[in-house]
C-alpha positions in Angstrom: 98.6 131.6 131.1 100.4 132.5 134.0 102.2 135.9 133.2 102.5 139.4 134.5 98.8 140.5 133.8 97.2 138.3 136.0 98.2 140.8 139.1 94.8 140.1 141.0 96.3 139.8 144.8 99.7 140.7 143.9 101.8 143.6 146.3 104.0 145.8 145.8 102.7 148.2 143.0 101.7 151.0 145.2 98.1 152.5 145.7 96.0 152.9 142.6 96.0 156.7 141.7 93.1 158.2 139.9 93.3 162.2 139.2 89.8 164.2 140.3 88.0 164.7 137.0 90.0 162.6 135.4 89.2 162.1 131.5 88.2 158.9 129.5 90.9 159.4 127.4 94.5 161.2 127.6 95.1 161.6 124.2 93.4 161.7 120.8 95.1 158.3 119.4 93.4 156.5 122.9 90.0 157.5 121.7 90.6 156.2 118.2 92.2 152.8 119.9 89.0 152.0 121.6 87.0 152.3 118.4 89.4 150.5 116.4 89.5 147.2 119.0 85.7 147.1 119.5 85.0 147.3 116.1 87.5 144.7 115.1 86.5 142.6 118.1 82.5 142.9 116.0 83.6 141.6 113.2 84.4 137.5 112.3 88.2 138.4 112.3 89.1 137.8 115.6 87.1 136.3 118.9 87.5 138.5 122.1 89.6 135.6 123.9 92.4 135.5 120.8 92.3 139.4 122.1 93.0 138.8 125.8 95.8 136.2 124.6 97.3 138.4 122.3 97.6 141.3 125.7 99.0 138.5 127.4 101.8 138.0 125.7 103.3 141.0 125.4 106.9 140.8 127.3 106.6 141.6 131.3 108.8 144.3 131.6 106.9 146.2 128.2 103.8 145.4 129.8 104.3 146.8 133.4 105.9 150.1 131.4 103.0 150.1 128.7 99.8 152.5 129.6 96.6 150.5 129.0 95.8 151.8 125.6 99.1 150.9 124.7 98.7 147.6 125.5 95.6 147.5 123.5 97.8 148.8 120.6 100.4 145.9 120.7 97.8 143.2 120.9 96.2 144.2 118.2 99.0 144.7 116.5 100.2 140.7 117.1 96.6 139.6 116.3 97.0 141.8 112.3 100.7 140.3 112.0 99.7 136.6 112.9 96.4 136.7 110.8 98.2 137.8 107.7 96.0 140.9 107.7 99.1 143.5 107.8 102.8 143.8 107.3 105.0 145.1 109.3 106.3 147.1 106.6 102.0 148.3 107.0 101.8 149.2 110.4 104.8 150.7 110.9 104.2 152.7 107.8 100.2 153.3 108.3 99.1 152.4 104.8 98.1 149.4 103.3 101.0 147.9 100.4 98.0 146.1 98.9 94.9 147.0 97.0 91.2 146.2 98.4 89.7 143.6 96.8 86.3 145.1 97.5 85.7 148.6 99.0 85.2 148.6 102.7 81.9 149.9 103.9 81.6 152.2 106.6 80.0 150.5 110.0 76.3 152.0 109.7 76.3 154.3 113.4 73.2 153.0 114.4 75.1 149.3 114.9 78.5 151.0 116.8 76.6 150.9 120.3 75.4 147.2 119.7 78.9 146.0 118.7 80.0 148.4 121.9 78.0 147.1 124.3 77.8 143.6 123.1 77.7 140.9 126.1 77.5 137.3 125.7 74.6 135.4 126.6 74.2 132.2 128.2 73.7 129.4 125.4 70.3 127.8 125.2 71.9 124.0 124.9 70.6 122.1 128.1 74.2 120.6 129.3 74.3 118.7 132.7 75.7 121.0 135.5 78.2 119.1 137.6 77.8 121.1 140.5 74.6 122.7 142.0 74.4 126.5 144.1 75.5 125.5 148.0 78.0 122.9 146.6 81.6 123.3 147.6 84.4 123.5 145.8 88.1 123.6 145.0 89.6 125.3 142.4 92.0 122.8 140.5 95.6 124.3 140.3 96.2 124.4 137.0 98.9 125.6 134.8 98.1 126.9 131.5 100.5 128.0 129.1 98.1 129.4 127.2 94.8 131.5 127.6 93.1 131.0 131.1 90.6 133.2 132.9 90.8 131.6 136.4 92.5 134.3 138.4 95.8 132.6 140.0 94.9 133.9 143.8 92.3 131.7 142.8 93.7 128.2 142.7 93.7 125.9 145.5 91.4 128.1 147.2 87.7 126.2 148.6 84.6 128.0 147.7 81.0 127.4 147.7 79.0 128.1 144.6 76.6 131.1 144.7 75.1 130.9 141.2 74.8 129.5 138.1 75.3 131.6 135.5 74.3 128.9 132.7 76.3 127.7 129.5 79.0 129.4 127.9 81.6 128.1 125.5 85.6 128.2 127.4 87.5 131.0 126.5 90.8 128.1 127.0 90.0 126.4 124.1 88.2 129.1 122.3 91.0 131.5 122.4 93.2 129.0 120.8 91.0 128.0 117.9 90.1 124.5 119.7 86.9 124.1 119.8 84.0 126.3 122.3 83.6 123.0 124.3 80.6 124.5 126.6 80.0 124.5 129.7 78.8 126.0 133.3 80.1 129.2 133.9 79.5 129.7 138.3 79.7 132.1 140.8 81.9 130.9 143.4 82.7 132.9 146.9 85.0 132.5 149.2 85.7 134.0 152.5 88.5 136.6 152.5 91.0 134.6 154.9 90.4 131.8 152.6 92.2 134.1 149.7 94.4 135.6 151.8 95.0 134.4 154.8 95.4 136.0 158.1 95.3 139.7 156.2 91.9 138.8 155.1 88.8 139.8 157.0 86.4 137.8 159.0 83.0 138.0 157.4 83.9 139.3 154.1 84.0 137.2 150.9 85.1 137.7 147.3 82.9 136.6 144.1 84.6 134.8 141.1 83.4 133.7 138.1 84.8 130.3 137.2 83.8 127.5 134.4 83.1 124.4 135.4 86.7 123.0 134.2 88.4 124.7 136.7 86.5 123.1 139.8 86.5 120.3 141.6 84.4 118.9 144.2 85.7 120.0 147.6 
């Protein structure tokens, strides 16, 4: 969708700051946050992309005010209320109103770093490409008022494609509950004053990855 987290290219935020030695974590709860996401994230409750969506649409002006693990917090949070999981009466209070119809079982530690490091792979399903690595490219302007991973500095912009990545099922649709409808995931570059014009540098280029339904043949 295009909201206030997709800030790739935007101005006027200031420099990004980071402290010397600065920690993973701030504070206690942060620590327990990350656990908490991944580990849902592992489980057939909710797909990564319903994740990212559920970030997305927390309001602008909390999200710009929100630290990261905050906004971690609140998406969660959305993704429990919608599913029926929890209450609000629940989270707000921290304890479940309802008993367990089974008892939960502890995640066995050997499988956290799996679920922790987990990255998709390219499916095995031999699906046409419809563009090939040298091929150029526009990328369509679309407008999606839902989940989207094309960057918005993105669109309109000609690339050429640097690589195929192989098949992977659309995080548009996917997020949404519609269907994985896969397809080519590519590497596509394009030259810096392409993206951003006269500030950009000769002879550097930027890297995107970018399913095939957002491209179009140049």
């Amino acid at each position: 969708m295009d909201g206030i987290h997709d800030m790739g290219g935007m101005q006027g935020f200031g420099p990004v700051e980071r402290e010397e030695n600065e920690p993973v974590f701030h504070a206690p709860w942060e620590r327990r946050m990350h656990g908490m996401y991944l580990l849902t994230l592992g489980t057939p409750l909710f797909m990564v992309d319903q994740a990212r969506y559920a970030i997305e649409r927390i309001p602008p002006a909390t999200y710009l005010t929100a630290s990261y693990y905050e906004r971690w917090l609140m998406g969660l949070s959305t993704l429990l209320l919608e599913s029926g999981i929890a209450t609000p009466a629940e989270l707000s209070g921290g304890e479940s109103a309802r008993p367990l119809d089974e008892p939960v079982q502890a995640i066995p530690p050997e499988v956290v770093p799996k679920i922790v490091s987990y990255s998709p792979e390219p499916e095995t399903l031999q699906i046409p490409a419809g563009f090939r690595v040298g091929d150029e490219v526009l990328v369509r302007n679309l407008h999606c008022p839902g989940h989207s991973r094309v960057p918005g500095y993105t669109k309109g912009k000609r690339g050429t494609i640097e690589l195929d990545h192989g098949v992977f099922y659309l995080p548009d649709t996917h997020a949404h509950g519609q269907g994985e409808n896969r397809q080519h995931c590519y590497c596509v570059g394009f030259a810096s004053k392409e993206l951003w014009g006269d500030a950009g540098n000769a002879g550097e280029s930027t890297y995107v990855d970018l399913w095939e339904d957002y491209l179009a043949p140049a």
